[in-house]
MIVEX-987942 format. One record per residue: residue number from 1; residue in three letters; chain; x, y, z of N, C-alpha, C, O in turn. Coordinates in Angstrom, 2 decimals, decimal comma. Layout:
<pts>
PT     n   res   chain       n.u       n.v       n.w      ca.u      ca.v      ca.w       c.u       c.v       c.w       o.u       o.v       o.w
PT   NUM   ala       A         X         Y         Z         X         Y         Z         X         Y         Z         X         Y         Z
...
</pts>
This chain:
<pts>
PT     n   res   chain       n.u       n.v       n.w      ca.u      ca.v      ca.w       c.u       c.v       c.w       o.u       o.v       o.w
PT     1   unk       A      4,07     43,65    -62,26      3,03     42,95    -62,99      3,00     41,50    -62,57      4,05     40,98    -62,19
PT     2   unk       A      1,88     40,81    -62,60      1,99     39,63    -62,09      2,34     38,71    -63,20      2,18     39,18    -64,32
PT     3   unk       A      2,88     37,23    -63,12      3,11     36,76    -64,15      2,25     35,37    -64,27      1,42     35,23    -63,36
PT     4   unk       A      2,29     34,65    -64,93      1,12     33,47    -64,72      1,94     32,44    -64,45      3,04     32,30    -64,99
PT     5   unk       A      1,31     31,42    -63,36      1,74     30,23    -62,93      2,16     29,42    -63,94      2,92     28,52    -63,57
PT     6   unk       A      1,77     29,48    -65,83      1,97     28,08    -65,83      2,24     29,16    -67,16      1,79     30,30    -67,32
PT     7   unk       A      2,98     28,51    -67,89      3,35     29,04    -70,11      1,94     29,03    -70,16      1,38     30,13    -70,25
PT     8   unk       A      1,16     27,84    -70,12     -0,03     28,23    -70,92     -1,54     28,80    -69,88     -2,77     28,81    -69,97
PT     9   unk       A     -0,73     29,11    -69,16     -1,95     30,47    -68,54     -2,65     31,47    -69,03     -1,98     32,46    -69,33
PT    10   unk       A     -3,65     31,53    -69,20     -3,63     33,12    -69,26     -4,54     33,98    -68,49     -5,07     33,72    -67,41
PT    11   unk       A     -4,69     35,44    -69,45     -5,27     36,32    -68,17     -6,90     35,76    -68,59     -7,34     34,87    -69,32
PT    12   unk       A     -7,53     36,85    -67,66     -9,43     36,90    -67,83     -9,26     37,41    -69,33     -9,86     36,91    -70,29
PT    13   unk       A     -8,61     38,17    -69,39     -8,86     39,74    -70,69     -8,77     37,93    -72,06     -9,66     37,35    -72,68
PT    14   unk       A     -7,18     37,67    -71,96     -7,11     36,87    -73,23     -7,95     35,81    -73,23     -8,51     35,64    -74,31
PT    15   unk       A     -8,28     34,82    -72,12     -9,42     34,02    -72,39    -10,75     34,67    -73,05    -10,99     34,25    -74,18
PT    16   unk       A    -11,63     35,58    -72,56    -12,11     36,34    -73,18    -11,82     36,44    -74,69    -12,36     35,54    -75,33
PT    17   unk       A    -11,12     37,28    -75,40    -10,65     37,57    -76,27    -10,71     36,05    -77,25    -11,50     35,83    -78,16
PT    18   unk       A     -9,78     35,24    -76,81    -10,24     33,28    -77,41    -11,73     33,26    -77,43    -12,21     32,91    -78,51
PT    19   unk       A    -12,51     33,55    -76,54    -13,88     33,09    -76,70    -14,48     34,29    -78,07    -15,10     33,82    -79,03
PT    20   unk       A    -14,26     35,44    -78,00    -14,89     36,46    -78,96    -14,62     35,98    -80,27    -15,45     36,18    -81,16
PT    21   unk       A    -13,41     35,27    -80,54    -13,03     35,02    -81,69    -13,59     33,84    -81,95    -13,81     33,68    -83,15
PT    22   unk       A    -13,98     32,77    -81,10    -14,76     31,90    -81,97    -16,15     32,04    -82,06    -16,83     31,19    -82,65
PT    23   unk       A    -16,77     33,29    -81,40    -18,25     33,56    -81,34    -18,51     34,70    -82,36    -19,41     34,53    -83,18
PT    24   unk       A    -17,72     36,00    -82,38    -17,90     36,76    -83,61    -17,53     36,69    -84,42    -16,33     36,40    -84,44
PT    25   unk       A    -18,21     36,91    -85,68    -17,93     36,78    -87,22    -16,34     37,12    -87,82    -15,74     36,56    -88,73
PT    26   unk       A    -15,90     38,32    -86,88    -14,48     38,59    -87,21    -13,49     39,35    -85,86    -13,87     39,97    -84,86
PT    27   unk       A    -12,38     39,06    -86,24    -11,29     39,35    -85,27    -11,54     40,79    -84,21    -11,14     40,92    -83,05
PT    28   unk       A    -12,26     41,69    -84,97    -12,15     42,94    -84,53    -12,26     43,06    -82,95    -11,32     43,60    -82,36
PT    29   unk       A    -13,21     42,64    -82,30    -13,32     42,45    -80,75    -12,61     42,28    -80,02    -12,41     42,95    -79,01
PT    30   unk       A    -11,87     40,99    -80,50    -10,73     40,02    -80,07     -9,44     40,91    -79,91     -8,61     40,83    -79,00
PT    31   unk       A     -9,44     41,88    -81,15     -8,24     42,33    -81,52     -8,24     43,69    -80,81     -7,08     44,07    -80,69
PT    32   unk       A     -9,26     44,68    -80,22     -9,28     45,55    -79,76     -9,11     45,20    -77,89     -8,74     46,03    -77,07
PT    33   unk       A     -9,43     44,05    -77,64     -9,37     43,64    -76,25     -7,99     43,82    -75,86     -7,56     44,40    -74,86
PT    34   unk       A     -7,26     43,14    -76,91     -5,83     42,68    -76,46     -5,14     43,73    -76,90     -4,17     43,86    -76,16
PT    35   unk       A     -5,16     44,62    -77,82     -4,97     45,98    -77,63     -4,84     46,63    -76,51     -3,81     47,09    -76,02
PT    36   unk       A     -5,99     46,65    -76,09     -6,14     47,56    -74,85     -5,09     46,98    -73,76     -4,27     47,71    -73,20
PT    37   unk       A     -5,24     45,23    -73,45     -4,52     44,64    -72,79     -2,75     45,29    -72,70     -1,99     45,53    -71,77
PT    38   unk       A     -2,67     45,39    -74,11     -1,54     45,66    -74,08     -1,03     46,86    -73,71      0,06     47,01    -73,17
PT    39   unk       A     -1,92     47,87    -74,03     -1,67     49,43    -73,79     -1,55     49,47    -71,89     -0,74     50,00    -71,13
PT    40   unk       A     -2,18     49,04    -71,77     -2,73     48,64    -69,98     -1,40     48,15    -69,52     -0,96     48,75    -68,54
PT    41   unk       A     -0,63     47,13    -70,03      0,28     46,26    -69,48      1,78     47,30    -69,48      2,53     47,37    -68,51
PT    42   unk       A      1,99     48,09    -70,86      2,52     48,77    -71,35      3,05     50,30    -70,11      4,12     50,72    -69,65
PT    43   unk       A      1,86     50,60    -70,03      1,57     51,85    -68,97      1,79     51,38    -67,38      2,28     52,25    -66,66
PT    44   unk       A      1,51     50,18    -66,81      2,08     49,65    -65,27      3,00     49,31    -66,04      2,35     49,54    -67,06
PT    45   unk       A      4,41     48,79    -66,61      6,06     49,00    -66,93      6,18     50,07    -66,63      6,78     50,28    -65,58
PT    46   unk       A      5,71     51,14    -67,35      6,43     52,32    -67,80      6,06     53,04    -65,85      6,63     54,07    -65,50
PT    47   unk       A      5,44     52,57    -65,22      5,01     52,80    -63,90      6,30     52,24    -62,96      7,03     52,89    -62,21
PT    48   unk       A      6,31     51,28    -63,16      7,03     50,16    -62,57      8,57     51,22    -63,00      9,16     51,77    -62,07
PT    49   unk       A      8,93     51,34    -64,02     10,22     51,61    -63,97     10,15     53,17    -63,57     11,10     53,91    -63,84
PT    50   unk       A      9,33     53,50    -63,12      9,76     55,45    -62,81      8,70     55,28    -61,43      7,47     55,27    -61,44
PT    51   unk       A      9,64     55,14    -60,21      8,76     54,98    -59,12      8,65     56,53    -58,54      8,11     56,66    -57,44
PT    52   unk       A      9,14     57,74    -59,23      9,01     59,08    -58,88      7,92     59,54    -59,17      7,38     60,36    -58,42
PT    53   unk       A      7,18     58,99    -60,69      5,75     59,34    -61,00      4,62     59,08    -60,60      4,46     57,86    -60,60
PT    54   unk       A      3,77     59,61    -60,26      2,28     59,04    -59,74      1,54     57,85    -60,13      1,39     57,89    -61,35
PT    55   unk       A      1,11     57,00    -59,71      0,60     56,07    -60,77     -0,35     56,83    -61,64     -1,09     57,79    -61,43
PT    56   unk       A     -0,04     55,97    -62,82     -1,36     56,32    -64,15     -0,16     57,42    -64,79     -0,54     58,49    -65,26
PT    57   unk       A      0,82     57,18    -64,79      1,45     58,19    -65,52      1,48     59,80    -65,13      2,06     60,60    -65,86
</pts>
């Protein structure tokens, strides 16, 4: 996984996600982005540590 140049880097997905939250009425957008982000980030580890499996699990 790549990591970011600087602490306060971030990705496309979370900038995004900062912008939804001050443009929509409530978190939900924001909160399903970085969700996903995470499920996404979650699944290349679980890749990363089992180099016998195909990617994508």
């Amino acid at each position: 996984l790549r990591r970011e140049p600087r602490g306060e880097a971030l990705s496309t997905l979370e900038s995004v996600a900062l912008v939804l939250r001050h443009l929509e009425r409530g978190p939900e957008a924001a909160d399903a982005l970085l969700a996903a982000l995470e499920r996404m980030m979650a699944a290349a580890r679980l890749d990363a540590a089992d180099p016998t499996q195909p990617a994508g699990g």
